[in-house]
C-alpha positions as CSV (number, residue, x, y, z in Angstrom):
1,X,-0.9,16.1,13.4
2,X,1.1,17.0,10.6
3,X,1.2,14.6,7.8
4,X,5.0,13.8,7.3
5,X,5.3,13.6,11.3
6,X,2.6,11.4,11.5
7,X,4.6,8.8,8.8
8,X,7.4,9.3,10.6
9,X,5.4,7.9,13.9
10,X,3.7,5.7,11.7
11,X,7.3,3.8,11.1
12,X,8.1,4.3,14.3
13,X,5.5,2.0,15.4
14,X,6.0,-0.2,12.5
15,X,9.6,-0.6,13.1
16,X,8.8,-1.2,17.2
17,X,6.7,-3.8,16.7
18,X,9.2,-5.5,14.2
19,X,11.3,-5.7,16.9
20,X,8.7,-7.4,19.2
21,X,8.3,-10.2,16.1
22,X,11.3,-10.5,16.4
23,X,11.8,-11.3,20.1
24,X,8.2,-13.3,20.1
25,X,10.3,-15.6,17.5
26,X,13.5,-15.6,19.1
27,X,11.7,-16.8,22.5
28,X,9.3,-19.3,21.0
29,X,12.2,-20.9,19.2
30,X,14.0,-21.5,22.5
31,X,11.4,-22.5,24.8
32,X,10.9,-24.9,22.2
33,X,14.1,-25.8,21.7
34,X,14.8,-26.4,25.1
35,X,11.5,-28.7,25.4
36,X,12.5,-31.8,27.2
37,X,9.3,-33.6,26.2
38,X,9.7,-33.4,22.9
39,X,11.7,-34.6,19.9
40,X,14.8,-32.0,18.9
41,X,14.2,-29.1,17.2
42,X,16.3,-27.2,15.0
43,X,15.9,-24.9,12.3
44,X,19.3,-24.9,9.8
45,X,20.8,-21.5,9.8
46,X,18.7,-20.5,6.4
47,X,15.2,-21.4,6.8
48,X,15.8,-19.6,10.3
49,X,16.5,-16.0,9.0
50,X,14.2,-16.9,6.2
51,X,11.3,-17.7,8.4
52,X,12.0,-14.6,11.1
53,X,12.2,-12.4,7.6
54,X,9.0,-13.6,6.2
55,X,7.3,-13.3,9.8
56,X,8.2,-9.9,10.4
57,X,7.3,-8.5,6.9
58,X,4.0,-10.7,6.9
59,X,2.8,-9.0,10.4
60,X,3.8,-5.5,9.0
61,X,2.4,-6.2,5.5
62,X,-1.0,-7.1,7.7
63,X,-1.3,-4.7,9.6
64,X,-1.0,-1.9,6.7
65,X,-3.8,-3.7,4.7
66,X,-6.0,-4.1,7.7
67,X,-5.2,0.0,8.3
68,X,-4.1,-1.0,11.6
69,X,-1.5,1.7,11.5
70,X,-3.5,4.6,10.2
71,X,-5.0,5.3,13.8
72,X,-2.7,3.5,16.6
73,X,-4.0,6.2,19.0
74,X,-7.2,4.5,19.4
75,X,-6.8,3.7,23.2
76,X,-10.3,1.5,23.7
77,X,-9.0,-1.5,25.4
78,X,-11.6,-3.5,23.6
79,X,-10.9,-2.0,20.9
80,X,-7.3,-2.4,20.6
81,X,-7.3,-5.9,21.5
82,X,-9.6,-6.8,18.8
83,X,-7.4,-5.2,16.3
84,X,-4.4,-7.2,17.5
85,X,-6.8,-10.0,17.5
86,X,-7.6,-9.2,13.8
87,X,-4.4,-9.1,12.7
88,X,-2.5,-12.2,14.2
89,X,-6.0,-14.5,12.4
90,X,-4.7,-13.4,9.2
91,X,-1.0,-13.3,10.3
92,X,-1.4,-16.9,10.8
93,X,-3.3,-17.4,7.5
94,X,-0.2,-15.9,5.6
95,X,2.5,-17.8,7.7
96,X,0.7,-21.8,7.4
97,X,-0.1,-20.9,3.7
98,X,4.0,-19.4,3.1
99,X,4.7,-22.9,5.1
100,X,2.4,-24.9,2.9
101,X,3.4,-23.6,-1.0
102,X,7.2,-23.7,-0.1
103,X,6.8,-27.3,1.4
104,X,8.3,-26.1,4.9
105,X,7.2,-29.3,6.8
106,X,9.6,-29.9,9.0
107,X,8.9,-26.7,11.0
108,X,7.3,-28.0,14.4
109,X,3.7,-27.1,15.4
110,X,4.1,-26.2,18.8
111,X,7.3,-23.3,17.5
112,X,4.8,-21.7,15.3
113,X,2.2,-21.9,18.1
114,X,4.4,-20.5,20.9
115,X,5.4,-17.4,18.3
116,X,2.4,-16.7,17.1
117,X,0.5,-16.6,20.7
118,X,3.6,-15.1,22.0
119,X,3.3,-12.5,19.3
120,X,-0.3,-12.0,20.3
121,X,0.2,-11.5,24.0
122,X,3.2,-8.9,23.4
123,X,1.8,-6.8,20.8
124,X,-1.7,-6.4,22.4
125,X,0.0,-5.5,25.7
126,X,2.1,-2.8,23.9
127,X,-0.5,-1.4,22.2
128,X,-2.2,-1.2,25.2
129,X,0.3,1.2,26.5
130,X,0.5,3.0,22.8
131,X,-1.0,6.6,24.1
132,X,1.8,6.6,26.3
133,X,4.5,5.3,24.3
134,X,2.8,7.7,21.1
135,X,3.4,10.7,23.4
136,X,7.2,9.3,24.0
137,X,8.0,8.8,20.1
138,X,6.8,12.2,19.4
139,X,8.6,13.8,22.0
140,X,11.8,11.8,21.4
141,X,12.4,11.3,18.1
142,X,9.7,14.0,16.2
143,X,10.0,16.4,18.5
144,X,7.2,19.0,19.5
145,X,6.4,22.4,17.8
146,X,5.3,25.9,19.2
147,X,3.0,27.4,17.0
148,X,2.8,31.2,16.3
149,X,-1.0,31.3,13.7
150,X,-0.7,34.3,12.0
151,X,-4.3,35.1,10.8
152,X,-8.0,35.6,13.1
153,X,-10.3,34.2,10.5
154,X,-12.5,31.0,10.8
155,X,-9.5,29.4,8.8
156,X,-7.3,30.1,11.7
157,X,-9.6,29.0,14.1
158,X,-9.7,25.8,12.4
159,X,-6.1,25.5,12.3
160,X,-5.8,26.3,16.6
161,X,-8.6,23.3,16.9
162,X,-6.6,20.7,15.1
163,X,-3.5,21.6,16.7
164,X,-5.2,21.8,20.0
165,X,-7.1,18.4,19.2
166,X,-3.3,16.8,18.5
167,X,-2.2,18.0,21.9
168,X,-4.9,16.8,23.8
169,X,-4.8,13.1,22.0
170,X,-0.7,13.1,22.5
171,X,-0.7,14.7,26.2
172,X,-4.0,12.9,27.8
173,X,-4.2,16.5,29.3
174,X,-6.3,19.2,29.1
175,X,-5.9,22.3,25.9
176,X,-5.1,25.5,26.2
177,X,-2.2,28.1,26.2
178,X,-1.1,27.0,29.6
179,X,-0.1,23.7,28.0
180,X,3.7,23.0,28.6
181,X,4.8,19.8,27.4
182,X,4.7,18.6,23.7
183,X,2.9,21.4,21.2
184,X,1.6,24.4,22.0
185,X,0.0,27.7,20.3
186,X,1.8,30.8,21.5
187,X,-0.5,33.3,20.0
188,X,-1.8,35.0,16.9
189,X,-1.3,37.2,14.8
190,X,-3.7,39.7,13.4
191,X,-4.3,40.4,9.7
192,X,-4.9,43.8,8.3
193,X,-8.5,45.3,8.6
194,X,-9.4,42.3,11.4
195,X,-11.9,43.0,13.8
196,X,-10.9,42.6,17.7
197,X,-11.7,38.6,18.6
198,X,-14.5,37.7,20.8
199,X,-12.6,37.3,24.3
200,X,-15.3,34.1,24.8
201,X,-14.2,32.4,21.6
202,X,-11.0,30.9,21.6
203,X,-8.7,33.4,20.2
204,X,-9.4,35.1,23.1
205,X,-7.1,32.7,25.6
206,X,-4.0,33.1,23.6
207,X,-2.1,36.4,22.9
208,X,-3.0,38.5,20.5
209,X,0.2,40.3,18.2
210,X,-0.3,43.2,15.6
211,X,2.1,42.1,12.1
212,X,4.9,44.8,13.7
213,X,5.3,42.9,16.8
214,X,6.0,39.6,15.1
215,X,9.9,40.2,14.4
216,X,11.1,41.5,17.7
217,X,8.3,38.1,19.4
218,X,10.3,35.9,17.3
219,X,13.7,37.1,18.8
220,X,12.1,37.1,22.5
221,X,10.0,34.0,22.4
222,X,10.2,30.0,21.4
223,X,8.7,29.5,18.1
224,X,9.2,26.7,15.7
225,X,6.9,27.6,12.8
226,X,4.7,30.6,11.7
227,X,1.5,29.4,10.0
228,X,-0.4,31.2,7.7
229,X,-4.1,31.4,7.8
230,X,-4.8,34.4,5.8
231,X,-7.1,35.5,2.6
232,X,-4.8,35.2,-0.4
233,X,-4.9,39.5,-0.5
234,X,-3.3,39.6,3.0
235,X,-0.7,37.1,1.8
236,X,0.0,39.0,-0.9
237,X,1.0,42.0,1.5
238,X,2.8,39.7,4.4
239,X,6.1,39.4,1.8
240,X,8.6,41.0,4.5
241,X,7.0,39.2,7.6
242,X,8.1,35.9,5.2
243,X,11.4,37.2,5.0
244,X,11.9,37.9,8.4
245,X,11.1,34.2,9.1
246,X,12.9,33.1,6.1
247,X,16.3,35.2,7.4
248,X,15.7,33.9,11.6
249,X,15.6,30.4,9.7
250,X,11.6,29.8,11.1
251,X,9.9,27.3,9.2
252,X,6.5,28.7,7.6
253,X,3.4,27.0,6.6
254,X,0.9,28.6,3.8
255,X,-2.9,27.5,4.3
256,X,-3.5,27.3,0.9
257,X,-7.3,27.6,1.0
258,X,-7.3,29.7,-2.5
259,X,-9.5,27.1,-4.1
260,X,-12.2,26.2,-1.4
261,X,-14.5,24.5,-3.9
262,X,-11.6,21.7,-4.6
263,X,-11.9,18.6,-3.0
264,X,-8.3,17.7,-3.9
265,X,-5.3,16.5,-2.0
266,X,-3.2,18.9,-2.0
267,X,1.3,18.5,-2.0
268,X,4.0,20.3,-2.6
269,X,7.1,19.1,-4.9
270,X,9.7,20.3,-6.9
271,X,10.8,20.5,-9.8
272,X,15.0,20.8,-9.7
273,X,14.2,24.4,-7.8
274,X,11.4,25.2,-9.1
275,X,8.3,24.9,-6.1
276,X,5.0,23.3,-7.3
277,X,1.3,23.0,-5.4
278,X,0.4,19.5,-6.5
279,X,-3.8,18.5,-6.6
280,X,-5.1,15.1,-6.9
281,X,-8.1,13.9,-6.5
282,X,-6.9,9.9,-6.5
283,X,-4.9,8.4,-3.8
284,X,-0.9,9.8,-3.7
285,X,0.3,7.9,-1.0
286,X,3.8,6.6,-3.0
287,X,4.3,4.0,-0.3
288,X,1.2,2.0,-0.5
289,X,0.6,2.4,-3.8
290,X,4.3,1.0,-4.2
291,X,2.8,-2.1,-1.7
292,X,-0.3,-2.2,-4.0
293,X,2.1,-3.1,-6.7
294,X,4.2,-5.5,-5.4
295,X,1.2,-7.0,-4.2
296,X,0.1,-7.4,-7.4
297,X,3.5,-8.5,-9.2
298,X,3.8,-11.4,-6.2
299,X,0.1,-12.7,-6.3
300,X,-0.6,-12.8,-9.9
301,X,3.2,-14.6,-10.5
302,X,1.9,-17.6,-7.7
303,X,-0.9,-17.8,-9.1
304,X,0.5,-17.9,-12.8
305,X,3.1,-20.5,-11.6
306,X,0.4,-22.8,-9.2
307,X,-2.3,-22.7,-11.4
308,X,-0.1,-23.2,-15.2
309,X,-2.0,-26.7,-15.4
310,X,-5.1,-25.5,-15.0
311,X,-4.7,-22.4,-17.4
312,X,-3.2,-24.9,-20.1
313,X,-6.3,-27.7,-19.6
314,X,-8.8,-24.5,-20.5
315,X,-6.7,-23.2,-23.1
316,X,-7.0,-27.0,-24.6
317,X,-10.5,-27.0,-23.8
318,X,-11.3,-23.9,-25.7
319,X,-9.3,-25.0,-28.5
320,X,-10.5,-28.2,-29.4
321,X,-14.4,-26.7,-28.6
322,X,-14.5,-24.1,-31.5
323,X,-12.3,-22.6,-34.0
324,X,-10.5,-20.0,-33.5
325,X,-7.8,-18.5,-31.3
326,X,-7.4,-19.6,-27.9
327,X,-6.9,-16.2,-26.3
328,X,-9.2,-13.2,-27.3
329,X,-7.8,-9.7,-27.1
330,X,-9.0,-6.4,-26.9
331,X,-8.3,-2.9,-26.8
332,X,-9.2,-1.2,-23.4
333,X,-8.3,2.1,-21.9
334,X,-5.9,1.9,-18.7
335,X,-4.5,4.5,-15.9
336,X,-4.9,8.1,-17.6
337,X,-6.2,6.8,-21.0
338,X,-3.1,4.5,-21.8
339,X,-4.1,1.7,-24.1
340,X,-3.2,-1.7,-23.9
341,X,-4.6,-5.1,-24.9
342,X,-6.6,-6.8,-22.6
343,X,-6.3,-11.0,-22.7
344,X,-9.4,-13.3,-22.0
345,X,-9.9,-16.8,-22.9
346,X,-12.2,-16.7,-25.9
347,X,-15.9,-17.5,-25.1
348,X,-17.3,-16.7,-28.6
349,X,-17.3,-17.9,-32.3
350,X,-14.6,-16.4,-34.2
351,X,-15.2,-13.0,-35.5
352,X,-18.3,-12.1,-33.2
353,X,-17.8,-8.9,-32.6
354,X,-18.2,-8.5,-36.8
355,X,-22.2,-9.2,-35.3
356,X,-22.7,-6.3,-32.5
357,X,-24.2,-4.4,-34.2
358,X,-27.1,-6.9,-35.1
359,X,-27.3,-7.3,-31.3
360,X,-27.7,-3.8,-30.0
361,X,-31.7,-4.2,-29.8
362,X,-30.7,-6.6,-26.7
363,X,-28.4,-4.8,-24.9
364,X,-29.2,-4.6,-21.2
365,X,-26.9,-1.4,-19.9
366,X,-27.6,1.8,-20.2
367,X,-25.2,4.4,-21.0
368,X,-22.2,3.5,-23.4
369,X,-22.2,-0.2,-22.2
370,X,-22.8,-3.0,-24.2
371,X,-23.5,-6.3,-22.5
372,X,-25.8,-9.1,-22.8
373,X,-26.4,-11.9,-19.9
374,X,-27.3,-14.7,-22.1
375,X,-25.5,-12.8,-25.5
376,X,-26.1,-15.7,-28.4
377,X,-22.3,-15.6,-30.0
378,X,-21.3,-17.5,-26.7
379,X,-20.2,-21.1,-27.3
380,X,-21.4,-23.5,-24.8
381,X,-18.1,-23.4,-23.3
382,X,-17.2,-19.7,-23.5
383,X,-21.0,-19.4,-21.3
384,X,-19.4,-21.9,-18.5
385,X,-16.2,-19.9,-18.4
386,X,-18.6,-16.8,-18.2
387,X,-20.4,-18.0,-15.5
388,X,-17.3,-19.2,-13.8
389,X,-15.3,-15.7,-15.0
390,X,-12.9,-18.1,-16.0
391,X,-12.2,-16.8,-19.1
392,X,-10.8,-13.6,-16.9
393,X,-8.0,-15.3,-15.6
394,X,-5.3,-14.7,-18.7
395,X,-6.1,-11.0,-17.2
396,X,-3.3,-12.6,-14.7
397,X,-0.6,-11.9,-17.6
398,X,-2.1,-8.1,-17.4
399,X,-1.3,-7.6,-13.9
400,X,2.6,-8.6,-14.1
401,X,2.9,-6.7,-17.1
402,X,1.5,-3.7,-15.1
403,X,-1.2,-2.5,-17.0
404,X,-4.3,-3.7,-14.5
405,X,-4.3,-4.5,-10.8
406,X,-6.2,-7.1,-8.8
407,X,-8.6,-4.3,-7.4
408,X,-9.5,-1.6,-9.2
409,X,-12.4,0.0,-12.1
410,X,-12.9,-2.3,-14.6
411,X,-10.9,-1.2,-18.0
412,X,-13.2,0.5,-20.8
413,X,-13.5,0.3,-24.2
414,X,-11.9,3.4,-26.0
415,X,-15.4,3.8,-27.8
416,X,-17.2,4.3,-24.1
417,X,-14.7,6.6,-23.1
418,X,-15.5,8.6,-25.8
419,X,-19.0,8.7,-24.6
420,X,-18.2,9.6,-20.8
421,X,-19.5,12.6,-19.1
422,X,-16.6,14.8,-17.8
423,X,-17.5,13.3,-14.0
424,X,-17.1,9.9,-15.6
425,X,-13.6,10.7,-16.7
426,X,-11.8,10.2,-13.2
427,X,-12.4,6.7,-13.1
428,X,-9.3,6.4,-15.7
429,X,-7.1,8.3,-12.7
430,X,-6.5,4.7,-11.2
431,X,-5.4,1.5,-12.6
432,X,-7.8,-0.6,-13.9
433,X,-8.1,-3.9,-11.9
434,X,-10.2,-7.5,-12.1
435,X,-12.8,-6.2,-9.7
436,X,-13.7,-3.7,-7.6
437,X,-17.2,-2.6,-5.2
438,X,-19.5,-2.8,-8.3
439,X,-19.0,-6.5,-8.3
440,X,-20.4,-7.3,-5.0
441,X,-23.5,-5.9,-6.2
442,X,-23.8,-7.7,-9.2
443,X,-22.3,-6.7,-12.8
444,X,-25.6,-6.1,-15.5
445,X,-27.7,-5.6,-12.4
446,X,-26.5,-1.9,-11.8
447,X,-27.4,1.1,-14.3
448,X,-24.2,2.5,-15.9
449,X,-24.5,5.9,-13.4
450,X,-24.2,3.6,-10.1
451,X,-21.6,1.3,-11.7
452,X,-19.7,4.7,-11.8
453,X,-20.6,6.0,-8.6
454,X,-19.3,3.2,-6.7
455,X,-15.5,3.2,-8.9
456,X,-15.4,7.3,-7.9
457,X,-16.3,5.7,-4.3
458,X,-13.5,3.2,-4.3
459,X,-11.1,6.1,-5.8
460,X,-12.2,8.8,-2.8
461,X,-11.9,5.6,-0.3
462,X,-9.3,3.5,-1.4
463,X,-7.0,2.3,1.3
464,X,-5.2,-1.2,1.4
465,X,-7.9,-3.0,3.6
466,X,-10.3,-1.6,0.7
467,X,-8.9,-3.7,-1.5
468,X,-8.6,-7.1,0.7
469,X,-12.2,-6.8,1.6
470,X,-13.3,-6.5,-1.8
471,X,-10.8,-9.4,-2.8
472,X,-12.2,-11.5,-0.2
473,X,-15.9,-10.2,-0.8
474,X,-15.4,-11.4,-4.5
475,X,-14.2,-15.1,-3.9
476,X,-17.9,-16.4,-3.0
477,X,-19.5,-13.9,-5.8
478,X,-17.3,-15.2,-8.2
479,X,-17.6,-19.1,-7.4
480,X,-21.5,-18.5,-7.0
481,X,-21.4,-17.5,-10.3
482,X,-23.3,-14.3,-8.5
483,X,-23.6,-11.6,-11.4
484,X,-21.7,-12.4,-14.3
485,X,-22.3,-12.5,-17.4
């Protein structure tokens, strides 16, 4: 499926099961309500729409992370019942810990229960029925498309299957030209200098048009959009076909396979009215990288706020152990190169770095890294905060300020940059963040070339439930004391 149709189904779905939150709460709160057995319950006005906000955004926010919307077609019964299953666990997580920080005691047990079963029970039994209610959004509100493919390469080919493989998974019926509901193909078209098609392949079983026919088809025959599957020298040539469709007001599409070698992400934008082709090789999505953010910006200001004491005992700690400043900063490279200073709590005597270059005989990385497990300008209490990556946590002040995120490739030194390979580079295309897959298999036990393997990993892979699993995969790593330094 197209990608901007398939957000648009993707918020359909989003926004439907909003509305099922919102009747799971509604319900729970009167059958509770209207409990004999039990003492009165009411919620004042406030902590109502408060608590039917927070539920609502905290299911959606779940299921985004989790990727839960990124394939609702998957139809396994199983399969979509664990998912639901999934996401109401840490649904429930989010909703007793929301209850628990903002002291929200007086909300009854049984309420909570009833919504959050209810919630359960409604939202696997939709999904259940999501092939058929898929095939019902795109008809009714996306609409369907007939497809005129104006090419006969392998290109074009490729183009029919995934067009073919979106009817088949939105229909539940069989492929082919005789297809009448939701998208179809209506034929080709044949480039200039193309050889006859095999009549066993499948451009055989859909009409074949010569470039002259296409005008007068277009005036005679259903077609939404013309896509172009053609070498970029035939494209060249087709200016007047574009026109035509341009002038009947048919939508076009450009296969822009110029580059074939690229493994980029390719988008279009503009520039006032000026069109631009727009390659990336890091994630683009606006929307969740938006989420990403304001995941960040809420996280690392609870944690700031809950854990002030705690930050102010080590800062004492770490003043009254050595001399010297309490927080240690340094200069690190961020998203494309940007510099900015990096905060730890200091775990060394003042002015060690005055003494790397004595050390450099026990450095344990290869590559431009320098680190040492058991480095000898550690104080005794910088080594426990080590250990503990304790001394990471000012790093908190980073994130609200914008410059790292929770997940993401460690931020470099501008003196290792300098050192990368070209490859290495692309690392710098995302925020930098606390941690990221490296640390799950330990920090000095992995040569500098896998340390960078798995960051261009995380980069090619990143989704939302990327970064959850690696936050949660960190926790024990990090209180086991599991690879640091």
């Amino acid at each position: 499926m197209f990608t901007k149709r398939a957000r648009l189904l993707w918020l359909l779905l989003i926004l439907s099961e909003l509305v099922l939150v919102s009747l799971s709460f509604e319900v729970a709160y009167l059958v509770r309500a209207a409990t004999p057995e039990m003492a009165i319950f009411f919620l004042p006005p406030g902590l109502f729409i408060g608590l039917w906000v927070a539920g609502g955004f905290l299911w959606a926010s779940t299921g985004l992370v989790l990727g839960v919307y990124s394939a609702p077609e998957v139809s396994v019964p199983l399969g979509v019942i664990g998912r639901a299953l999934k996401q109401t666990f840490w649904f429930t997580v989010f909703i007793v810990l929301l209850i628990y920080f903002f002291k929200l005691g007086e909300i009854s047990r049984l309420f909570l229960g009833l919504f959050i079963v209810l919630n359960f029970v409604v939202q696997a039994s939709y999904r259940l029925l999501a092939r058929r209610m898929r095939r019902y959004l795109q008809t009714g509100f996306t609409g369907h498309g007939y497809y005129l493919i104006v090419g006969t390469g392998p290109k074009a080919v490729e183009v029919a299957q995934s067009i073919e493989r979106s009817i088949q998974r939105n229909s539940g019926h069989g492929i082919g030209p005789k297809q009448d509901q939701g998208d179809r193909i209506v034929g080709f078209v044949r480039e200039p200098g193309a050889p006859d098609p095999d009549p066993g392949q499948l451009l055989g079983s859909y009409p074949l048009y010569e470039l002259d026919q296409v005008p007068r088809m277009l005036e005679e025959h259903i077609v939404d959009e013309v896509l172009f599957a053609v070498s970029k020298a035939n494209l060249e040539s087709m200016e007047e076909l574009f026109l035509t469709c341009e002038e009947q007001g048919v939508r076009t599409r450009v296969l822009v396979d110029f580059f074939p070698h690229f493994r980029s992400e390719i988008t279009l934008d503009r520039l006032d009215h000026l069109p631009l082709l727009t390659f990336s090789t890091t994630p683009e999505n606006e929307y969740l990288l938006f989420l990403k953010r304001a995941i960040d910006i809420a996280l690392s200001s609870l944690l700031l706020v809950l854990g002030l004491p705690f930050l102010l005992a080590i800062a004492l700690i770490v003043r009254l152990s050595s001399p010297g400043p309490v927080v240690y900063r340094q200069l690190r490279c961020g998203l494309n190169g940007r510099r900015f200073w990096l905060y730890k709590f200091r775990s060394m005597y003042e002015n060690a770095e005055q003494d790397r270059q004595m050390l450099d005989h026990l450095n344990e990385m290869d590559g431009p890294v320098f680190k040492i497990s058991g480095d000898p300008r550690a104080t005794r209490v910088g080594r426990f905060l080590r250990s503990t990556s304790l001394d990471e946590l000012p790093q908190l002040v980073n994130i609200l300020q914008g410059d790292m995120s929770f997940v993401g490739p460690r931020p470099p030194l501008p003196e290792e940059v300098a050192r990368y390979e070209k490859w290495q580079r692309r690392r710098l295309r995302m925020k930098p963040g606390l941690t990221c897959l490296w640390i799950l298999e330990g920090r000095n036990e992995l040569s500098f070339a896998r340390w960078m393997k798995l960051d261009m990993e995380y980069i090619d892979h990143w989704s939302l439930a990327l970064d959850f699993k690696i936050m949660l995969r960190t926790i024990p790593r990090v209180l086991t004391g599991r690879g640091a330094s």
